[in-house]
C-alpha positions as CSV (number, residue, x, y, z in Angstrom):
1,X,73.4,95.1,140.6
2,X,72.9,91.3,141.1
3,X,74.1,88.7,138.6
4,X,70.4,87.7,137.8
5,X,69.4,91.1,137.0
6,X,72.0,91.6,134.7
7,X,71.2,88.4,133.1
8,X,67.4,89.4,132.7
9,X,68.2,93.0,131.4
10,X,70.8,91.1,128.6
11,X,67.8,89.3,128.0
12,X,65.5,91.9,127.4
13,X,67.6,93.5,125.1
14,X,68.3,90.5,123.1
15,X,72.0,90.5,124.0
16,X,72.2,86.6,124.0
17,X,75.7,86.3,122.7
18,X,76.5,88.7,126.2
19,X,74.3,86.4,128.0
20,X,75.8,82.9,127.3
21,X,79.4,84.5,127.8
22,X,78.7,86.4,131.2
23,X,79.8,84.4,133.6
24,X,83.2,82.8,131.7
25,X,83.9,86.5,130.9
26,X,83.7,87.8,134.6
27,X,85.6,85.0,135.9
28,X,88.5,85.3,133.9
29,X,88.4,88.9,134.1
30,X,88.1,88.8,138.1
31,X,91.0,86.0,138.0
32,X,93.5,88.2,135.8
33,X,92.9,91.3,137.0
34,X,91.4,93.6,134.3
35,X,89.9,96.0,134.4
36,X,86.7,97.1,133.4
37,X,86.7,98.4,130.0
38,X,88.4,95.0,128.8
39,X,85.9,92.9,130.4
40,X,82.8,95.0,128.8
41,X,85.0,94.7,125.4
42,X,85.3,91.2,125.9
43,X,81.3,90.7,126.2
44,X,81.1,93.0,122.9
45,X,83.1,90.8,121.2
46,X,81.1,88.2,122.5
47,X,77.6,89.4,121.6
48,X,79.4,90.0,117.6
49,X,80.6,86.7,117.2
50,X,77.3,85.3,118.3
51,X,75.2,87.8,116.0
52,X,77.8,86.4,113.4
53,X,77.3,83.0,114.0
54,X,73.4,83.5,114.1
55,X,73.6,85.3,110.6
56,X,75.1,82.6,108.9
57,X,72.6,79.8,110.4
58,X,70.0,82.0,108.8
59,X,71.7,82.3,105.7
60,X,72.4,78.3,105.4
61,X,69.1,78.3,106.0
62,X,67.4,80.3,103.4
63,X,69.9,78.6,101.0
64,X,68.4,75.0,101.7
65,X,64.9,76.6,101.1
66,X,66.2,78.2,97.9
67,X,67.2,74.8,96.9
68,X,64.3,73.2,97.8
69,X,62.1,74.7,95.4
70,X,64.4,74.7,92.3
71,X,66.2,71.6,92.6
72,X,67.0,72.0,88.8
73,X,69.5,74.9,88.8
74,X,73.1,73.8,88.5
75,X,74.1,75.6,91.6
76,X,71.4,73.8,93.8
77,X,72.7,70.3,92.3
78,X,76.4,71.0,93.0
79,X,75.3,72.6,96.7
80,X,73.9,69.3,97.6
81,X,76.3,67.0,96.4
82,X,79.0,68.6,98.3
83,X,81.0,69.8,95.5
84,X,80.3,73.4,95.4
């Protein structure tokens, strides 16, 4: 299977974290040898840390909205001036 294809089927399935870490991943695995079953963990781990990382953007998010409309409540007040 071509590089593009793979590339277009991570994308379909909303595997961006896999995506963005493809081609790093294959090189290094290519380079050093491994085999397979490391170089599909390492794209797992990949696709997690991005699904992470995309959680918590969504979370800081949702926070500043929270905030936004009660901008009374101690914990919004100590939130924005850094000392929460």
């Amino acid at each position: 299977m071509e590089r593009t294809d793979i590339l277009a089927l991570m994308g379909e399935l909303k595997l961006y974290g896999m995506r963005a870490a493809y081609d790093e991943v294959m090189a290094s695995g290519i380079k050093r040898q491994h085999e397979p079953p490391r170089i599909v963990g390492d794209l797992l781990k990949a696709e997690i840390a991005e699904k992470q990382a995309r959680s918590i953007k969504y979370q800081m998010t949702i926070a500043k909205l929270n905030c936004g409309r009660d901008t009374e409540s101690d914990r919004c007040r100590q939130w924005r001036d850094g000392s929460a």
